[in-house]
VOPAGU-2260 file (C-alpha; in pm, 1 decimal, decimal comma):
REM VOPAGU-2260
SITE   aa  ch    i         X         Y         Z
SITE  UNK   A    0       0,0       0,0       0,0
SITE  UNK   A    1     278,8     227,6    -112,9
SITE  UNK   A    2      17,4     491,8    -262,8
SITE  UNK   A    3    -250,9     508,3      24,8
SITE  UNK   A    4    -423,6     837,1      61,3
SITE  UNK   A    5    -226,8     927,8    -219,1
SITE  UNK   A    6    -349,7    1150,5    -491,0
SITE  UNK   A    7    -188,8    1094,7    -879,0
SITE  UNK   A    8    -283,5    1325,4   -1189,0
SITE  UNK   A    9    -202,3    1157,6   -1551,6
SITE  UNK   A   10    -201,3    1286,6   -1873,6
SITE  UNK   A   11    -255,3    1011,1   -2152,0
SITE  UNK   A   12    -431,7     825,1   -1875,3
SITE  UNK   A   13    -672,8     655,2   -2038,2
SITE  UNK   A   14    -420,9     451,6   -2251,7
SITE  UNK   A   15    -115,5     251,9   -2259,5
SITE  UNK   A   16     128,4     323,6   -1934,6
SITE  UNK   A   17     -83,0     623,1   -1823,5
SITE  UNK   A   18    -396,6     363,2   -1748,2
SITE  UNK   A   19    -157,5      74,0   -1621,9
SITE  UNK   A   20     -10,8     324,9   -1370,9
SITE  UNK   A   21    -303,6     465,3   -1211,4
SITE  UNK   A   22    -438,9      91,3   -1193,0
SITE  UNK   A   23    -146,8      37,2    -989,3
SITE  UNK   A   24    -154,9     317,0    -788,3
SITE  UNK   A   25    -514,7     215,2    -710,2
SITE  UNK   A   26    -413,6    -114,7    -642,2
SITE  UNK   A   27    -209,3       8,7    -353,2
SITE  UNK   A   28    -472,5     235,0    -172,7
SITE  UNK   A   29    -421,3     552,1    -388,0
SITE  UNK   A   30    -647,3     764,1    -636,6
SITE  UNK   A   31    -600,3     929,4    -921,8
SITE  UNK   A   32    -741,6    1181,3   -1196,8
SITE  UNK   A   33    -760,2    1028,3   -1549,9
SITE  UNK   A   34    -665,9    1305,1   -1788,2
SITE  UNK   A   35    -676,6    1223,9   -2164,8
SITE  UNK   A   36    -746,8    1418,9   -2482,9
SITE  UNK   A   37   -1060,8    1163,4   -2512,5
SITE  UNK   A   38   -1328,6    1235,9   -2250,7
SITE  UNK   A   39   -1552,9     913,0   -2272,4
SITE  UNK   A   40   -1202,1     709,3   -2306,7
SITE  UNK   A   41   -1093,9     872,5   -1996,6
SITE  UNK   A   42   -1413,3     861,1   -1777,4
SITE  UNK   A   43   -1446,4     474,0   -1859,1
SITE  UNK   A   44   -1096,2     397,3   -1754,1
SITE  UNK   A   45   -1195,4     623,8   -1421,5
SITE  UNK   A   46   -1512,0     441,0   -1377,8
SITE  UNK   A   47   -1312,0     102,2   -1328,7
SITE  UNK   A   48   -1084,1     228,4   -1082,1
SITE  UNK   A   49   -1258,3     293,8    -706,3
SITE  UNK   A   50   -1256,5     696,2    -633,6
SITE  UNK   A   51   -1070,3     855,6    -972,1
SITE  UNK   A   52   -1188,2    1066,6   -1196,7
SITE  UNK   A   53   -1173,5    1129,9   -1584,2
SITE  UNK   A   54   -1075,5    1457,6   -1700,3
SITE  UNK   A   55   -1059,0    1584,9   -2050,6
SITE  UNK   A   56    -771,5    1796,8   -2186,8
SITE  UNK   A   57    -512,4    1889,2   -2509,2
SITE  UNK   A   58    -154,0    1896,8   -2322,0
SITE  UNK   A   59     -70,0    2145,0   -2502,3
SITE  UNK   A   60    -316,9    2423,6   -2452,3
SITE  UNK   A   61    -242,2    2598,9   -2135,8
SITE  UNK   A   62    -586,6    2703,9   -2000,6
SITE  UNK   A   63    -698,9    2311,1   -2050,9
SITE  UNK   A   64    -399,5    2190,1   -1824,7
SITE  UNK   A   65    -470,7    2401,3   -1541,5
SITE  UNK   A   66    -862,6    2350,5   -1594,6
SITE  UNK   A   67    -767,3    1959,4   -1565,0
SITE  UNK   A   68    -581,4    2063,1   -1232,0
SITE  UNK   A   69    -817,4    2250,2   -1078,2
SITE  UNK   A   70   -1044,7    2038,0   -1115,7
SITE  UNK   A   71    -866,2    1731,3    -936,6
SITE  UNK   A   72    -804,9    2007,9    -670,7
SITE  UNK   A   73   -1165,0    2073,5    -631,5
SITE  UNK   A   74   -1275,7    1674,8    -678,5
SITE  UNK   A   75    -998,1    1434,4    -521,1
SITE  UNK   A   76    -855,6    1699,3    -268,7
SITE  UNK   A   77    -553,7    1757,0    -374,1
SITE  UNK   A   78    -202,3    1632,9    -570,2
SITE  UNK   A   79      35,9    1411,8    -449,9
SITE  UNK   A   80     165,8    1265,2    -812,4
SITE  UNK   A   81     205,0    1345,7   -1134,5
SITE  UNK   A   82     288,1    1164,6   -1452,8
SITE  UNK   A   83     321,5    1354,8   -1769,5
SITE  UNK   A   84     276,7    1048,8   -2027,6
SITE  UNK   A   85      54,3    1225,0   -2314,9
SITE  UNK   A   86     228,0    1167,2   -2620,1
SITE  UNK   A   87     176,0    1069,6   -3013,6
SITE  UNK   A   88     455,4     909,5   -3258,7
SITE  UNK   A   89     514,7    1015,4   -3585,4
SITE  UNK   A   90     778,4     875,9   -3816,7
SITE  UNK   A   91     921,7     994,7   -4129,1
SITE  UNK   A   92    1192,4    1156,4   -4362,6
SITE  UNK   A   93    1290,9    1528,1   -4149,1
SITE  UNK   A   94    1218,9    1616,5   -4536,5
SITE  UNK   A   95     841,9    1542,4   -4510,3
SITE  UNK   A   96     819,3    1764,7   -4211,4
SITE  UNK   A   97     700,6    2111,1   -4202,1
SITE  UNK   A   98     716,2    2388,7   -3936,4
SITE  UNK   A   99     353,2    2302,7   -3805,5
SITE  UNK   A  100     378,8    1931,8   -3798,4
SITE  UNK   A  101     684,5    1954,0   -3611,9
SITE  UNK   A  102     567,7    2245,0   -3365,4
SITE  UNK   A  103     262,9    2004,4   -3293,3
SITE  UNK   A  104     492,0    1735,7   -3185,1
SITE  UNK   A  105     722,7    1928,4   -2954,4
SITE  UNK   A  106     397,8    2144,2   -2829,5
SITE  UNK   A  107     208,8    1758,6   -2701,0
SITE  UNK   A  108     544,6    1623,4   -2580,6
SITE  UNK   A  109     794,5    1900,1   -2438,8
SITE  UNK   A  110     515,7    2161,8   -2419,8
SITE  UNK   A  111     252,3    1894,1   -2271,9
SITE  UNK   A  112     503,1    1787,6   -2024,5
SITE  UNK   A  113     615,8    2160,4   -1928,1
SITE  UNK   A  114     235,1    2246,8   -1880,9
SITE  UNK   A  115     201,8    1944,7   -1657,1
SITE  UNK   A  116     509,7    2053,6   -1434,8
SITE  UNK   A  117     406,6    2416,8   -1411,9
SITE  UNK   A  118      55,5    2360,9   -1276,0
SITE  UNK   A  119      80,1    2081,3   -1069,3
SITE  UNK   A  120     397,5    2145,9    -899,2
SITE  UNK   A  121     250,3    2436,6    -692,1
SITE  UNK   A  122     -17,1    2214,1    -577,9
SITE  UNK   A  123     253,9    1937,2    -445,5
SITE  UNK   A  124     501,0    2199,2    -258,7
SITE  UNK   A  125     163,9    2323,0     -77,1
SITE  UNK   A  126     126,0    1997,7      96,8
SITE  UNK   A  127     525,4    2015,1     146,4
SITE  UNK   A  128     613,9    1639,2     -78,5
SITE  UNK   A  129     528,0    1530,1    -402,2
SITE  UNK   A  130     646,6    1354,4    -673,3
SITE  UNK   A  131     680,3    1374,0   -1049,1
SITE  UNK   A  132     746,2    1145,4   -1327,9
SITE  UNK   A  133     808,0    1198,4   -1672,2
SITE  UNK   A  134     864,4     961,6   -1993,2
SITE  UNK   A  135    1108,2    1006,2   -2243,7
SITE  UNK   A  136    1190,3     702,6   -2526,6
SITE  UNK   A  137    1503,8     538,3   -2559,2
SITE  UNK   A  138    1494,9     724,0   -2863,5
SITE  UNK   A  139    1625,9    1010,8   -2646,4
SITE  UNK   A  140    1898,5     786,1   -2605,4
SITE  UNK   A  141    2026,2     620,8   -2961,6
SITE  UNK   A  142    1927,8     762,5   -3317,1
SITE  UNK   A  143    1661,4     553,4   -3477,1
SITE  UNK   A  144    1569,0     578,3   -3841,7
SITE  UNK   A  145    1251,0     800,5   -3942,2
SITE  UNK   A  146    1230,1     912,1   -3600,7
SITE  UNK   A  147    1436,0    1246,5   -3597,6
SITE  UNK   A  148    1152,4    1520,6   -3443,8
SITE  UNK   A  149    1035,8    1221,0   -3231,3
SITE  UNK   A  150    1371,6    1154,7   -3089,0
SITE  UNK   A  151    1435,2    1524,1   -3015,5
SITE  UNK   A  152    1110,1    1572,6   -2820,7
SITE  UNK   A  153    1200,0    1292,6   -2636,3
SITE  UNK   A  154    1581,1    1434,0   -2527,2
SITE  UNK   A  155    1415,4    1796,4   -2473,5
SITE  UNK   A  156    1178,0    1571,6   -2171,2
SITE  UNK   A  157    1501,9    1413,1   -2047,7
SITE  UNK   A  158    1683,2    1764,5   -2030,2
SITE  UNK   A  159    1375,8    1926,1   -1875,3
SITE  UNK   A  160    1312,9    1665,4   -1587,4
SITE  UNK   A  161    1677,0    1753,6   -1497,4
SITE  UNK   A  162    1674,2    2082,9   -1491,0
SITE  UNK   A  163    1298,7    2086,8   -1309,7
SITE  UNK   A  164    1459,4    1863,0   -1069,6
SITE  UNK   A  165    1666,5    2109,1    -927,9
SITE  UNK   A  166    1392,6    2327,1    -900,8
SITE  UNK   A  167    1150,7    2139,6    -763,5
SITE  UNK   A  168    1364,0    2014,1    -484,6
SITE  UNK   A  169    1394,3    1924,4    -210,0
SITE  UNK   A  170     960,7    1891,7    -143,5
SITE  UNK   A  171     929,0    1752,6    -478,8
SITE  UNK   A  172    1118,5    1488,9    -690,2
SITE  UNK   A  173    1108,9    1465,3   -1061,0
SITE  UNK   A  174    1265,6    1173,4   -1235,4
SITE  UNK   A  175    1215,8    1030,8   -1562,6
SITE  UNK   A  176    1114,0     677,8   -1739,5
SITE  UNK   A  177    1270,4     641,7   -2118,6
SITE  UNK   A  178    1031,0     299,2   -2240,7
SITE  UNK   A  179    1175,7      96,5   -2490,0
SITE  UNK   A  180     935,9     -82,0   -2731,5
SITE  UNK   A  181     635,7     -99,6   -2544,8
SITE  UNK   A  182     303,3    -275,2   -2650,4
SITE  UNK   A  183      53,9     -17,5   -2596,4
SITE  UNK   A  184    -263,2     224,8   -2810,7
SITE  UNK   A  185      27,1     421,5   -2969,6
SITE  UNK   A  186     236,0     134,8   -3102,2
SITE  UNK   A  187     -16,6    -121,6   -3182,4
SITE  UNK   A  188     -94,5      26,8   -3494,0
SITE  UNK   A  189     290,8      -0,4   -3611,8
SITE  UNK   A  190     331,2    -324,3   -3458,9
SITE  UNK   A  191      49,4    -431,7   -3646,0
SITE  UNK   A  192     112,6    -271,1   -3992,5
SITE  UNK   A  193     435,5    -441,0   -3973,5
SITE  UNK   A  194     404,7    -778,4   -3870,5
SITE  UNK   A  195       1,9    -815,6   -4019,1
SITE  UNK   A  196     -92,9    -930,3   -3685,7
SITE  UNK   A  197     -52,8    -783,3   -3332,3
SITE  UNK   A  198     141,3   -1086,0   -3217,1
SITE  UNK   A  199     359,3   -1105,4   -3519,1
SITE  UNK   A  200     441,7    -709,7   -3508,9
SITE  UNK   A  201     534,2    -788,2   -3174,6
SITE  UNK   A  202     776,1   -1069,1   -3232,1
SITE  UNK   A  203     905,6    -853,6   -3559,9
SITE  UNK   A  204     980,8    -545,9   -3278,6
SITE  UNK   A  205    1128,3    -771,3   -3013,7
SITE  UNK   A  206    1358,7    -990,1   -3194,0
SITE  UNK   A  207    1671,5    -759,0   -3149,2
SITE  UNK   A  208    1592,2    -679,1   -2834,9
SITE  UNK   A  209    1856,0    -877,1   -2547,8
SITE  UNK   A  210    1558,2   -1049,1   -2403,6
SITE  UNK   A  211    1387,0   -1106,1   -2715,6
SITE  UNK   A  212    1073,4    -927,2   -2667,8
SITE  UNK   A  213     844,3    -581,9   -2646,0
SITE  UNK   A  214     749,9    -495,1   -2284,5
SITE  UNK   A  215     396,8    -459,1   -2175,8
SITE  UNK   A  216     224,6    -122,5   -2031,7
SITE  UNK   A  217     224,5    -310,2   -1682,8
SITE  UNK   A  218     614,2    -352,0   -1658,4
SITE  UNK   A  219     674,9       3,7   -1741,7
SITE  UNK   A  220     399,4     135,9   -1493,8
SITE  UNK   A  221     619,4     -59,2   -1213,8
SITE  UNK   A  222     878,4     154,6   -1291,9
SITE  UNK   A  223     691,0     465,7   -1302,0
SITE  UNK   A  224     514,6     354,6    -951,5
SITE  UNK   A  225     888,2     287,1    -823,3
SITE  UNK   A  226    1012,8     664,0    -860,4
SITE  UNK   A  227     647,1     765,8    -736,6
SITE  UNK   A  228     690,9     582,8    -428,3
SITE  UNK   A  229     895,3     676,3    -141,3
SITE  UNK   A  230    1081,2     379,7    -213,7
SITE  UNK   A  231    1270,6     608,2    -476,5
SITE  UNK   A  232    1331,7     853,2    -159,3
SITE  UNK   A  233    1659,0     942,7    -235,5
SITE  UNK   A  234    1607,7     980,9    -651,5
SITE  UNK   A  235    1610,4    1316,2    -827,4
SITE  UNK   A  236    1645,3    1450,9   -1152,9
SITE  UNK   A  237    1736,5    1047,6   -1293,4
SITE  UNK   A  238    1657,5     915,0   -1611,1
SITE  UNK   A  239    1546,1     513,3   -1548,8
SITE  UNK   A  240    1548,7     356,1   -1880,1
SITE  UNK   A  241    1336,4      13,3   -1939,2
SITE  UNK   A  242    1379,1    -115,0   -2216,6
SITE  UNK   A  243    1473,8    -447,9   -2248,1
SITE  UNK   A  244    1862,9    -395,0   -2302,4
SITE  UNK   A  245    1823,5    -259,6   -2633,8
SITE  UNK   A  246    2025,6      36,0   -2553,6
SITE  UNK   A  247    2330,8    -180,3   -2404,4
SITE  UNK   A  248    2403,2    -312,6   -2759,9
């Protein structure tokens, strides 16, 4: 019951590591505030988990992030975690980008996770603790093909939740989870389109992979629950990177 009484806010909630974390957080005696771009996606996923809510909002427009907040103020009480995990994937040629496409990307991702930070950190030094995670790739890590705009999002996160860390401290930590390939709503189309089927696209992403397969949304949300939980006390401003060894080769 690492999370009792506890109070988490998560953007991309109703999806992929977002939902699996708040499950888990629920699991051990906490509550949380389901925030997702989708409404009726986010309100179901809050509906099966005892005492959350589902919250509608676009990361990346300011007034919508702190409406989100506020509202888990007024509802739940208050906020004692935070995961900024809204996010899309895009691949292609840096040549088939434009301006807009690739201020869209950095607005959800750096912007999202920035807007996240800004509102809810107030709320956590007020109650004098609180802790913040956010999630990179382990394309912030190695250069992967088609994925240039992508990739730099994901290092602009990594470089924020340092520098935030610092800020935030000592009342609040912020560390940050870079998932390798991870079976979830954003890359089950892709896993799909390559291998025909979901288990073959699967197989297809995991076979250079050290142990030989994609994670799930549950193994990464352990991770995420990890640097929630006081059992990450002494953790601040780290990067904790899951991913299956692909990054050791």
């Amino acid at each position: 019951m690492r999370f009792e009484n506890k109070i988490l806010f998560v953007t991309g909630g109703a999806s992929g590591i977002g939902r699996a974390t708040a499950a888990r957080v629920v699991a051990e005696g906490g509550v949380a505030a389901i925030v997702d771009l989708d409404l009726a996606k986010a309100q179901a996923v809050a509906a099966e988990l005892p005492g959350c809510i589902g919250l509608s909002a676009n990361v990346a427009d300011e007034a919508q992030v702190k409406a989100a907040v506020d509202a888990t103020v007024a509802k739940l009480g208050g906020i004692d975690l935070v995961l900024a995990c809204a996010g899309h994937a895009e691949f292609d040629l840096i040549s088939e980008w434009d301006s807009a496409r690739f201020n869209r990307l950095m607005e959800v991702h750096v912007g999202g996770t920035f807007l996240t930070a800004k509102y809810t950190n107030p709320i956590m030094q007020s109650r004098g603790a609180g802790s913040l995670v956010t999630i990179a790739s382990t394309a912030s890590i190695v250069a992967q093909r088609l994925n240039v705009p992508y990739g730099a999002a994901k290092a602009a996160i990594t470089g924020f939740t340092r520098q935030f860390a610092l800020e935030a401290a000592p009342a609040v930590r912020v560390n940050c989870v870079a998932p390798g390939r991870t079976l979830t709503g954003m890359t089950e189309p892709l896993m799909l389109a390559r291998g025909g089927t979901l288990e073959k696209g699967a197989e297809m992403f995991g076979a250079n992979i050290p142990l030989k397969r994609v994670a799930q949304a549950e193994e990464l949300a352990a991770a995420v629950c990890f640097l929630l939980s006081d059992d990450a006390s002494f953790m601040t401003g780290a990067t904790l990177v899951v991913d299956g060894g692909e990054t050791i080769q």
